[in-house]
C-alpha positions as CSV (number, residue, x, y, z in Angstrom):
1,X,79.2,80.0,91.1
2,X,75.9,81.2,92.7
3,X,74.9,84.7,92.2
4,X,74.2,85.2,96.5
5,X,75.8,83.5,99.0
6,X,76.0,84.8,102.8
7,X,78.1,85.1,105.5
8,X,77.9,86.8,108.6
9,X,81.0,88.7,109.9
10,X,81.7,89.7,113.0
11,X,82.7,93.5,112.8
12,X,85.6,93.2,114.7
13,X,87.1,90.3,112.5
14,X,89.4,92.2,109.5
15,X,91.9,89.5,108.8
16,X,91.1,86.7,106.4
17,X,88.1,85.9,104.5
18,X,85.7,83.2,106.0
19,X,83.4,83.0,103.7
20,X,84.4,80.3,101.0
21,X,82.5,82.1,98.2
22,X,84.0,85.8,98.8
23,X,87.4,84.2,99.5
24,X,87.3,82.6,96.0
25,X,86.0,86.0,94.0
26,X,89.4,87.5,95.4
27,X,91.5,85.4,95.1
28,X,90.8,84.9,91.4
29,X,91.2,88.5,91.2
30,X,94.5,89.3,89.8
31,X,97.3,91.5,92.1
32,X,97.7,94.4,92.6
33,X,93.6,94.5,92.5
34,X,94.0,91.5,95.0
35,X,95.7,93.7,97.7
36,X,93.4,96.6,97.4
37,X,90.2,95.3,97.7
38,X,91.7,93.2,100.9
39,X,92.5,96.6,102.3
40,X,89.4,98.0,101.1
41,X,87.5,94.8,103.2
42,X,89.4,95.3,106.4
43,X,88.2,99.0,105.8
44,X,84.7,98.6,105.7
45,X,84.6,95.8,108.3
46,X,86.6,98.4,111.1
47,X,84.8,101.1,109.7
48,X,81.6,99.4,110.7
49,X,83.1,98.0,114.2
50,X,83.6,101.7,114.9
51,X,80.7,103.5,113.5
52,X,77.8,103.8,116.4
53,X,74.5,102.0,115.5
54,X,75.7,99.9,112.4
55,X,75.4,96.7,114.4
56,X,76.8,93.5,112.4
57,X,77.9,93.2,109.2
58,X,77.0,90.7,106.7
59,X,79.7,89.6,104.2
60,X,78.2,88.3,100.8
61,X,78.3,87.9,97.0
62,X,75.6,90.3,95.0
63,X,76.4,90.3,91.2
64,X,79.6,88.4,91.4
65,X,81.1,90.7,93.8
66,X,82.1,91.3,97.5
67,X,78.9,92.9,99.6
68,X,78.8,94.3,103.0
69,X,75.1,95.0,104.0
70,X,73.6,96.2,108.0
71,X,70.8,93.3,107.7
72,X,69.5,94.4,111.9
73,X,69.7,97.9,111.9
74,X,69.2,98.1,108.3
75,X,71.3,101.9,108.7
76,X,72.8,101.5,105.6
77,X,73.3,100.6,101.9
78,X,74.8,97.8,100.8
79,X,78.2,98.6,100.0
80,X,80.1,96.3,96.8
81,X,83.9,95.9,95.7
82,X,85.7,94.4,93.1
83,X,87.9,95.4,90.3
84,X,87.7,97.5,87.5
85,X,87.0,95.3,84.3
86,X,89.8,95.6,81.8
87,X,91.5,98.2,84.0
88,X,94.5,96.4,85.9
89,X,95.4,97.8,89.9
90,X,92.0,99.5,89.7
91,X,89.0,98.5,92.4
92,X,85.9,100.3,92.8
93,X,83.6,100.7,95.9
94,X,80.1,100.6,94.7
95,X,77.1,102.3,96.5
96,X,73.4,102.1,95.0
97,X,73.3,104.4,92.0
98,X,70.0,106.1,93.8
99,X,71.5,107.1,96.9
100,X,73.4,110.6,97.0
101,X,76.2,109.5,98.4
102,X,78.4,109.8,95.6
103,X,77.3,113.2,94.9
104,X,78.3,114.0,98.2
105,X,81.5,112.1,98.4
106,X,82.5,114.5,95.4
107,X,81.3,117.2,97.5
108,X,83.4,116.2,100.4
109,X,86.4,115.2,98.7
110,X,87.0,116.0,95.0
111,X,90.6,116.2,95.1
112,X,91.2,112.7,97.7
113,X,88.7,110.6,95.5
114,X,87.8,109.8,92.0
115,X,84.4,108.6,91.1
116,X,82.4,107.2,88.5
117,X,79.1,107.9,87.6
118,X,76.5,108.4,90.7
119,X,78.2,104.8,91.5
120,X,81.4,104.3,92.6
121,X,85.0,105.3,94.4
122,X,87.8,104.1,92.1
123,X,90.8,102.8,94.0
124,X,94.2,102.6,92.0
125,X,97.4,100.5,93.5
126,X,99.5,103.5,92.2
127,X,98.6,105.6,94.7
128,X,98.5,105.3,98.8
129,X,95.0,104.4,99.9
130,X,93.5,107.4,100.9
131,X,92.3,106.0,104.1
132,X,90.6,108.9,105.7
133,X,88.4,110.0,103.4
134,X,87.3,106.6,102.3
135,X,86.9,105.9,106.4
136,X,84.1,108.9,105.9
137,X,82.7,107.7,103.1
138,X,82.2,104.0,103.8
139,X,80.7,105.1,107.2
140,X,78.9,107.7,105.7
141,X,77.2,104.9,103.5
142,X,76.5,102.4,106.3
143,X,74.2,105.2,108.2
144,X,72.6,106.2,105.0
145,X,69.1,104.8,105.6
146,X,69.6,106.1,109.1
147,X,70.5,109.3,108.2
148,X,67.6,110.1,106.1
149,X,65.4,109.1,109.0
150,X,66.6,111.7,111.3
151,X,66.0,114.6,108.6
């Protein structure tokens, strides 16, 4: 499987996967990891539909996994899911290990979240998705380059 492939999505579209190559990575991904990062997808994707000056979303493979980058507006960070290697009904969101977000994610909600590293949110199917907080955060993360430019 290439490493990159790309596929523009439409904001407002949170339903299936179009693009053949992220449609394969979850699907081979084992349940209950299989139903979080689809919720996690729809997430980011109406996240992004509702988050002023994101503009459109492009859906794509980076390392093997999901990715969700702002190519026109270029307001954010690229933003990766996929599950948590030899940890069953675990996903992670990824941000770039040089931003702050997760230090400020931690900040924001250290008892809604749990992290790992300067890296990731880690999603378990145990527990309700904690939609609110991850609402903040994955908007949070598709401003981040446009955030620092205001300050």
């Amino acid at each position: 499987m290439p490493r990159t492939a790309r596929r523009e999505v439409s904001t407002g579209g949170a339903g299936s996967v179009g693009d053949p190559a992220v449609r394969a990575v979850i699907d081979a991904t084992p349940q209950p990891a299989r139903d979080l990062l689809l919720a996690l997808r729809a997430l980011i994707l109406e996240t992004a539909a509702a988050t002023p000056g994101v503009g459109r979303v492009e859906e794509t493979l980076k390392w093997g996994q999901p990715s969700y980058l702002t190519p026109e507006t270029k307001s954010g960070t690229t933003i990766r899911i996929d599950a948590v290697r030899d940890e069953p009904g675990r996903v992670a969101l990824y941000v770039h290990c040089q931003t702050s977000l997760i230090d400020r994610f931690r900040e924001l909600y250290p008892d809604d979240l749990s992290f790992e590293g300067n890296r990731a949110v880690l999603l378990g199917a145990d527990a309700p998705l904690p939609e609110a907080p991850l609402r903040h955060c994955i908007g949070l993360a598709l401003t981040y380059h446009a955030q620092k430019k205001r300050r």
